[in-house]
C-alpha positions as CSV (number, residue, x, y, z in Angstrom):
1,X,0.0,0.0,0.0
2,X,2.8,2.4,0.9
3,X,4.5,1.6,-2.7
4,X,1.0,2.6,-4.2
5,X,0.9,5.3,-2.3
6,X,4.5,6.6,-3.3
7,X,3.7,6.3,-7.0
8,X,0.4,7.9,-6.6
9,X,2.3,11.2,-4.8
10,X,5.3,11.2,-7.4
11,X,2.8,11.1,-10.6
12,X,0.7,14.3,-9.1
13,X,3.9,15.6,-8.2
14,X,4.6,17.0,-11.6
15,X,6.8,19.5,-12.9
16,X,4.7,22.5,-12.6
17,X,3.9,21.4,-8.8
18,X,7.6,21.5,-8.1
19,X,7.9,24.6,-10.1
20,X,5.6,26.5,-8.4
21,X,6.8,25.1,-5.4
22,X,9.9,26.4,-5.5
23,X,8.8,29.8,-7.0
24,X,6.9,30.3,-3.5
25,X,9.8,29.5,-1.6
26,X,12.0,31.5,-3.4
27,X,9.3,34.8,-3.2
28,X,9.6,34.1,0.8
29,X,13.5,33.7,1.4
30,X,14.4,36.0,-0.8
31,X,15.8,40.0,-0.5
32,X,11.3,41.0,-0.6
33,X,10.3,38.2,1.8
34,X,13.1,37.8,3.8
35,X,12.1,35.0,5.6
36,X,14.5,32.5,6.8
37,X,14.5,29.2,5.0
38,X,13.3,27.2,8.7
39,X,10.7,29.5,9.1
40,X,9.1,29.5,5.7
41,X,9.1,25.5,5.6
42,X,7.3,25.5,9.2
43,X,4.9,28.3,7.7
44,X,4.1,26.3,4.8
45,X,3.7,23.1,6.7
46,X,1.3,23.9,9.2
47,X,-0.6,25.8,6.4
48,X,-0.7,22.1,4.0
49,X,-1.5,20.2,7.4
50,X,-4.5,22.0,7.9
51,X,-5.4,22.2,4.1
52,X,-4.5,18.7,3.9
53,X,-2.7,19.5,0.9
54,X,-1.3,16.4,-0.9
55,X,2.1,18.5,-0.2
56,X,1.8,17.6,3.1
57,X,4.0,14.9,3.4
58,X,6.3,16.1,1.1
59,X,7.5,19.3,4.0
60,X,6.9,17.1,6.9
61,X,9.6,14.6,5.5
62,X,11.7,17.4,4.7
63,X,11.6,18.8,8.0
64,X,11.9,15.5,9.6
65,X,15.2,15.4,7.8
66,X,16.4,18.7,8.9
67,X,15.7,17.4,12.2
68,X,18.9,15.0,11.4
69,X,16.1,12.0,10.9
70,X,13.8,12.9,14.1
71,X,9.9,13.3,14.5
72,X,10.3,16.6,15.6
73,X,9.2,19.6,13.6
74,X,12.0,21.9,12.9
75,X,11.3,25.3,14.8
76,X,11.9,28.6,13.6
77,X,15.0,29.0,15.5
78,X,16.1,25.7,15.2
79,X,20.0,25.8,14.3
80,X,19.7,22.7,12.0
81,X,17.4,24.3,9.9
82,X,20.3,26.9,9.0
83,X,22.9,24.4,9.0
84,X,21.4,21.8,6.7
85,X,21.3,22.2,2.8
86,X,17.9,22.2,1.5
87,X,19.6,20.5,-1.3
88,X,20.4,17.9,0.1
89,X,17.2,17.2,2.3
90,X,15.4,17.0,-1.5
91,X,17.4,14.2,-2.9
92,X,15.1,11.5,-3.1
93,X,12.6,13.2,-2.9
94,X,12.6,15.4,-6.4
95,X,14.7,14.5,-9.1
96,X,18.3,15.1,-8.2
97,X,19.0,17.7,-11.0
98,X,16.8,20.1,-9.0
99,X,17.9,19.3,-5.9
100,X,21.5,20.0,-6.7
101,X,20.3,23.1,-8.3
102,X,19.3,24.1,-5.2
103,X,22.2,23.1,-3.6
104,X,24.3,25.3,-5.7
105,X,22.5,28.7,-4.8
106,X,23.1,27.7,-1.1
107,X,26.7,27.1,-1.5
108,X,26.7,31.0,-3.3
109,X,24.9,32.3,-0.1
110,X,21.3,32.4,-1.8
111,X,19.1,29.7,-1.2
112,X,16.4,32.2,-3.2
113,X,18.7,32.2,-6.5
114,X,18.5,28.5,-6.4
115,X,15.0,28.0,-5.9
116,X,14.5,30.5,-8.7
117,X,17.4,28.6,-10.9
118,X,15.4,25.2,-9.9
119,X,11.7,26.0,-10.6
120,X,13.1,27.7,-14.2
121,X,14.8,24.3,-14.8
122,X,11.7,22.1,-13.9
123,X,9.5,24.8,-16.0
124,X,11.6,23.9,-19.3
125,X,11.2,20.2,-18.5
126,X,7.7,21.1,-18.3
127,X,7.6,22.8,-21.2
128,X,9.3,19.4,-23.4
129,X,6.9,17.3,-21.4
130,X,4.0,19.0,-22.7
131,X,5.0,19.6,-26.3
132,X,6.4,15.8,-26.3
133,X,2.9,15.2,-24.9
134,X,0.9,16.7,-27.1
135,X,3.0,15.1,-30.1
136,X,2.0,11.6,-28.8
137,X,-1.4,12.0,-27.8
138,X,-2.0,12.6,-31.4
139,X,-0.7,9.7,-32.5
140,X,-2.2,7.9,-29.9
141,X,-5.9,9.0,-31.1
142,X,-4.8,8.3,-35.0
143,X,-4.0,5.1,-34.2
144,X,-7.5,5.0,-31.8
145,X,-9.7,6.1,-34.3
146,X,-8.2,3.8,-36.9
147,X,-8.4,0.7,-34.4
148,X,-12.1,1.8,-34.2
149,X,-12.7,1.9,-38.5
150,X,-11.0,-1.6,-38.6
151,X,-13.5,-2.6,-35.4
152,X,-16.6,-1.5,-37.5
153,X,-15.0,-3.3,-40.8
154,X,-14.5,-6.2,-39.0
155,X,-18.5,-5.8,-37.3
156,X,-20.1,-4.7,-40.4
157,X,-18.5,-4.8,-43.8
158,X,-16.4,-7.9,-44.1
159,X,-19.2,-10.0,-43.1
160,X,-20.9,-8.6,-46.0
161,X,-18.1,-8.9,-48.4
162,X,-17.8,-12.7,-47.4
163,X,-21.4,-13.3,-48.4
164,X,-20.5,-12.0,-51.6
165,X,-17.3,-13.6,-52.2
166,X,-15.6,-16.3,-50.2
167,X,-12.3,-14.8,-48.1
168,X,-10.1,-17.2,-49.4
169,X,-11.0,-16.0,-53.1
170,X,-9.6,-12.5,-51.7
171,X,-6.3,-10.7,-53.1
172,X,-3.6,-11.3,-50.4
173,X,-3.8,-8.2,-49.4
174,X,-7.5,-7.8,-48.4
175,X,-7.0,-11.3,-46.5
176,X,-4.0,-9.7,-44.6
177,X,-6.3,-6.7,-44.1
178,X,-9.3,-8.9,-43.0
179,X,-7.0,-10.5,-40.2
180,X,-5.7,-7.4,-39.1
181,X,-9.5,-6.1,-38.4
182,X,-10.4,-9.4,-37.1
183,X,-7.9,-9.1,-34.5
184,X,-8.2,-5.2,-33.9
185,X,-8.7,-5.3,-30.3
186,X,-5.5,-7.8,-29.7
187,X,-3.6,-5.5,-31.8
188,X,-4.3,-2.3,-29.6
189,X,-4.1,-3.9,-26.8
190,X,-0.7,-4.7,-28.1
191,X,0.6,-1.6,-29.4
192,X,-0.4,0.4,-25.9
193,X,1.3,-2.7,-23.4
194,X,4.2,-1.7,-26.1
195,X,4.2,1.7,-25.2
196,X,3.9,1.3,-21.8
197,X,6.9,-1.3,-21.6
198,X,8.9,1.5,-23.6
199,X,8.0,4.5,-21.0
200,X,9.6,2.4,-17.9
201,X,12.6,0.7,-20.0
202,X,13.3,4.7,-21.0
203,X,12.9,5.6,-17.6
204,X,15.2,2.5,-15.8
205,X,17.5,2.9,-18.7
206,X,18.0,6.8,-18.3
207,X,19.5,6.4,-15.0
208,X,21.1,3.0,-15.1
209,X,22.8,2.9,-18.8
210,X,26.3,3.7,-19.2
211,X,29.4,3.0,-21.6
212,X,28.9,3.1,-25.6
213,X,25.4,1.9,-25.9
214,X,24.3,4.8,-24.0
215,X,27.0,7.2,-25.4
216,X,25.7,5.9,-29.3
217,X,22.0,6.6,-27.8
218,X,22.4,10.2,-26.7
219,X,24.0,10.8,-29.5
220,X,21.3,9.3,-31.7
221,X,18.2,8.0,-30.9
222,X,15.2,10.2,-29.2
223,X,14.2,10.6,-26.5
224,X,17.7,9.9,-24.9
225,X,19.1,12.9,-27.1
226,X,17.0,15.2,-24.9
227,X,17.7,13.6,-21.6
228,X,21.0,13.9,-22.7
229,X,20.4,18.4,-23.2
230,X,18.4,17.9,-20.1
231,X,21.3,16.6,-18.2
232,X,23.9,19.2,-19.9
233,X,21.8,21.6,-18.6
234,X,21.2,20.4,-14.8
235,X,25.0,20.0,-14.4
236,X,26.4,23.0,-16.1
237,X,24.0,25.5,-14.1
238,X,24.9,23.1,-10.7
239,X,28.8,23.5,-11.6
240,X,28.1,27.5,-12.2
241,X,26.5,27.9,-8.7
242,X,29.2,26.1,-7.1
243,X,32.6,27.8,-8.5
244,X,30.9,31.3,-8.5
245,X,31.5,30.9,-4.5
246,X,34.5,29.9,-5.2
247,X,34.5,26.0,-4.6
248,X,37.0,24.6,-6.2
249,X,36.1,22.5,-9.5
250,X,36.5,18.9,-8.2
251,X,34.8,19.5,-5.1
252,X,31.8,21.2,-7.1
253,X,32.0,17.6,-8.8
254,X,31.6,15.6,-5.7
255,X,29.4,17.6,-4.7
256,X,26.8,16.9,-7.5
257,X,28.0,13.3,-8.0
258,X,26.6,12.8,-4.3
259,X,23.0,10.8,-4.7
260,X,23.4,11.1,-8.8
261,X,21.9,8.0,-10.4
262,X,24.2,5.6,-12.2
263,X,24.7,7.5,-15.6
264,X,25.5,10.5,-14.0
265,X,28.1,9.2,-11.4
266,X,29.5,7.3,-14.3
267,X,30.0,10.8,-16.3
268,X,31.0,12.9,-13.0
269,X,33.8,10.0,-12.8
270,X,35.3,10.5,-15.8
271,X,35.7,14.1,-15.6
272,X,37.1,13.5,-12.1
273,X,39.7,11.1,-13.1
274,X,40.7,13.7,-15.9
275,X,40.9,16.8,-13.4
276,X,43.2,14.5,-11.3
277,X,45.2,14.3,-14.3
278,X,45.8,17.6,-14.0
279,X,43.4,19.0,-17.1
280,X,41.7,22.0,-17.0
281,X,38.3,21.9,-16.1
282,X,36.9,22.9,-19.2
283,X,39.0,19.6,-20.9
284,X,37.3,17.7,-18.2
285,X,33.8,18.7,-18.9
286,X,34.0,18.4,-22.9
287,X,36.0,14.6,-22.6
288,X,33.5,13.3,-20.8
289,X,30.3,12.6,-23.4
290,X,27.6,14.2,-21.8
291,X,27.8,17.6,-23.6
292,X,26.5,17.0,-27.6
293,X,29.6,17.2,-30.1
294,X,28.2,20.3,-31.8
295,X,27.8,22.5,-28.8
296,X,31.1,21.3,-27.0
297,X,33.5,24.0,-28.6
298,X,31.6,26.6,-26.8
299,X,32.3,25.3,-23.2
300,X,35.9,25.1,-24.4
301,X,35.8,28.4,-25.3
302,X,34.3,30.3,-22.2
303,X,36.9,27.7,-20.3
304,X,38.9,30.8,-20.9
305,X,37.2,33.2,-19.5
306,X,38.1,34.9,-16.6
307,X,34.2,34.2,-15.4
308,X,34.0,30.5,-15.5
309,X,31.4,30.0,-13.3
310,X,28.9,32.6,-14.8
311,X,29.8,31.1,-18.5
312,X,28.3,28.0,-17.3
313,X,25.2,29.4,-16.5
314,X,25.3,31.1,-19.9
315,X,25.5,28.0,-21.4
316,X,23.1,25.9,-19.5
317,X,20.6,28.0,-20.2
318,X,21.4,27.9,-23.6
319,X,21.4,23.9,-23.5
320,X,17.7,24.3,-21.9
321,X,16.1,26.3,-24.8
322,X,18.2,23.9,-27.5
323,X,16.2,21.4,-25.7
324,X,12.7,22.7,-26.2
325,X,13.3,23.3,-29.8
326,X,14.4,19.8,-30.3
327,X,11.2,19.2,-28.8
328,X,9.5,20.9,-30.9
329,X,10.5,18.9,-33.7
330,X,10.3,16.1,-32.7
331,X,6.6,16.7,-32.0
332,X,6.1,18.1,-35.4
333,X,8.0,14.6,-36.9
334,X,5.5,12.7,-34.4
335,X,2.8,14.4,-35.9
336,X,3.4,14.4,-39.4
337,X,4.3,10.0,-39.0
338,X,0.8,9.9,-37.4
339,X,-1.0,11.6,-40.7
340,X,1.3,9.5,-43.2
341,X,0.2,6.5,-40.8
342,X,-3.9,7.7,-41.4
343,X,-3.0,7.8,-45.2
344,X,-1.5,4.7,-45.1
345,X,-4.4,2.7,-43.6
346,X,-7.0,4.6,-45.8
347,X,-5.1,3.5,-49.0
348,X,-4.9,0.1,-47.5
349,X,-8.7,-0.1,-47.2
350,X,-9.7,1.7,-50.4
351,X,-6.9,-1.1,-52.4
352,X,-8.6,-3.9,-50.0
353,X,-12.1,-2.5,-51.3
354,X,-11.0,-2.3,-54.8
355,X,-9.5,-5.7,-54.4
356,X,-12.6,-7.5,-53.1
357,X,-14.8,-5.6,-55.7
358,X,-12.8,-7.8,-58.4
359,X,-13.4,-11.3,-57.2
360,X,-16.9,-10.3,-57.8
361,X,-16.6,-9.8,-61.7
């Protein structure tokens, strides 16, 4: 029941909750609130509790974990509630790209700037969710309204077509097509379990694949080419926060490698064992595969800067809004398969019409 629950709370969880979640948070710790962080968590708790917002549970185990693991509310003056990174806390709890967003604007002094930083990042993955969304949706109600011709052909009008002419005195074609409606509903059911098994080998693969399959499928193959931006983004803006304080550049990587999944730890690596090397940082970042080829030169290039840490941010915002646009497209490419896919059948049933009409003559 617990597991249930957990999945129920992480789907209405979604990117616009956390984004607007972190947009309050930021409006009350920063320079026109200025409220502490401690305070405005215990403020917003007690106001969910008595809402019963399905938030809820999501500050009380955040506070229990400022609390160093306790049952205890943390108070307004509680020390640990300064002490503790907010970051941190949120790991496991939101995907760990935001969290170490978050983490970066507290190492720089500014919890606020990363709450902003983290509700603009989760408002561009939004943004690709939606669009990617919308893409497939339509696809999904081509191939649903097609499923529910070949239902009613099946029903209605091959019945009638055998009475007139045997199936087996059929073109090879209308035969294949009077299976295929025959069998509609095992089909669909098909193609969706399909989908579905996609969607969660994407989502196990995405954190857990690593070495030149996955290197060949961010390079390549969609939707992994976004995750890939996505990621490019996440880290760059992370590494920004971090060495704008002053951190230095392998400890800003141990600091984001801590409670990365798989892919990312396997990344973070590399360009650890390179800065230990002794290359510059910049070297590091562009050896390691996670930045796309094309877009590489440029980190290489503001690796020279005097500004390092504010270049990153340049570019990881850049990386953010190359990853909506590639969205974008691939939406439209979605779209337009989906209307070549509705041609398709349609020919298929006026040559399977045509075909049937001949063994008549």
């Amino acid at each position: 029941m617990k597991n249930i629950k957990r999945i129920i709370f992480q789907i209405r969880l979604t990117t616009d909750i956390r984004a607007k979640l972190y947009g309050a948070l930021a409006s009350m710790t920063g320079p026109a609130g200025g409220i502490p962080l401690g305070a405005a968590l215990t403020e917003m708790e007690a106001e969910y509790r008595k809402q019963k917002h399905f938030l809820h549970p999501l500050l009380q185990e955040v506070m229990r974990r400022m609390k160093g693991g306790g049952s205890k509310r943390v108070s307004l003056e509680s020390s640990e509630a300064k002490t503790l990174k907010l970051g941190d806390v949120l790991l496991g709890l939101v995907p760990n790209n935001e969290a170490m967003i978050i983490r970066s604007g507290e190492e720089q002094g500014n919890i606020s700037l990363g709450l902003l930083q983290a509700a603009k990042y989760a408002r561009s993955q939004s943004e690709i969710i939606k669009i990617i969304r919308s893409g497939v949706s339509r696809v999904l109600w081509y191939a649903l309204m097609m499923s529910v011709i070949y239902y009613y052909f099946s029903l209605e009008i091959i019945p009638q077509m055998e009475q007139a002419a045997p199936r087996h005195r059929w073109t090879g074609a209308a035969q294949n097509f009077g299976f295929v409606a025959d069998h509609i509903i095992a089909f669909i059911i098909g193609f969706f379990l399909t989908i579905a098994f996609i969607y969660y080998a994407f989502n196990y693969l995405k954190k857990n694949l690593t070495g030149p399959v996955r290197n060949f499928l961010d390079r390549n193959v969609w939707p992994f080419t976004t995750v890939r931006l996505l990621n490019s983004s996440a880290t760059l803006g992370s590494l920004s926060g971090f060495l704008r304080t002053g951190v230095p550049f392998r400890t800003a990587v141990n600091s984001i490698s801590e409670g990365a999944d798989r892919y990312m730890v396997s990344k973070l690596d590399h360009i650890k064992r390179l800065t230990q090397q002794g290359k510059p940082p910049h070297v590091s970042l562009t050896s390691c595969n996670l930045f796309p080829e094309e877009n590489a030169w440029i980190i290489s290039l503001y690796g020279r800067t005097s500004d390092f840490g504010q270049s990153l941010d340049h570019i990881a915002n850049e990386f953010s809004e190359l990853s909506i646009e590639k969205a974008k497209t691939t939406a439209m490419v979605a779209d337009i398969l989906g209307t070549l896919a509705i041609a398709g059948s349609i020919l298929w049933i006026a040559v399977t019409m045509y075909g049937i009409v001949g063994t008549l003559k």
